[in-house]
N, C-alpha and C positions, 0 to 999 in steps of 0.2 A: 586076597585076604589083607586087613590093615590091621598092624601094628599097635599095638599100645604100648606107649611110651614114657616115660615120665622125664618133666624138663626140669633140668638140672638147677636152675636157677630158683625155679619154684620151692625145690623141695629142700635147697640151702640157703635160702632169704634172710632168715636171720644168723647172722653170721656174725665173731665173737668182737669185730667192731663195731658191729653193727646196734650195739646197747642201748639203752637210754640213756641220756645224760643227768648227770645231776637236775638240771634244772628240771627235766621232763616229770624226771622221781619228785620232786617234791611238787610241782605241781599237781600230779596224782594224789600228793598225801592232803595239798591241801583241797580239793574236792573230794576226799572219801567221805566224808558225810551227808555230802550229799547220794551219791555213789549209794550209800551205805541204807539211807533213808527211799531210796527211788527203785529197792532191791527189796525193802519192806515194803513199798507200799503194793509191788508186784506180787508179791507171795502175798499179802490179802486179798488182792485180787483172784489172784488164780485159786485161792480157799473156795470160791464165790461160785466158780466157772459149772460145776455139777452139781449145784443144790440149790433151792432156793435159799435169798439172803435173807439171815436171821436179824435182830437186833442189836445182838453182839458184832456181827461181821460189820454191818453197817459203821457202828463204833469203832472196828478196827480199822476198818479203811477209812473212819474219817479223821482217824489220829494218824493214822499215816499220811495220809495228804498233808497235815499241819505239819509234822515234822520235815516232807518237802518242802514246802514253800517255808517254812525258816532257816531251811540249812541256803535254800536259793537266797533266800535273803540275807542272810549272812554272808555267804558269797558274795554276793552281789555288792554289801556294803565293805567289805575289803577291798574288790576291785576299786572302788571306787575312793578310798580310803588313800591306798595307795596310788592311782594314778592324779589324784588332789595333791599328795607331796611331794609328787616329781613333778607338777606345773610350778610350782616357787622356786625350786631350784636351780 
């Protein structure tokens, strides 16, 4: 007969040093719009999944997709914002 067991390491992984750091936390804060917008565009999707799409739905998933691709692109223009004023310095 074999044993089930559970390993110790798995089931304590996160552990009370084991945190995020500041940096991680605000990295996450600044992607939540995206995050946030790619979590909308998901729930219009899955509205989609057992019915046929309406005109509306259509509408909703293609404002959702806009609102991805500007929050990407917002991003995108930060990073790039930022790693421009660390080449001068």
């Amino acid at each position: 007969m074999d044993h089930i067991v559970t390993v110790q390491e798995a089931v304590t992984a996160f552990e009370p040093w084991m945190e995020p750091t500041a940096a991680e936390l605000d990295a996450i804060d600044l992607e939540m719009p995206l995050i946030a917008s790619e979590v909308e565009l998901l729930d219009a999707q899955i509205m989609t999944l057992d019915r046929p799409v309406s005109e509306l739905d259509e509408r909703r998933i293609r404002r959702a997709r806009r609102r991805v691709l500007a929050a990407r692109r917002e991003l995108a223009n930060r990073a790039a914002a930022v790693s421009t004023s660390g080449v001068g310095a």
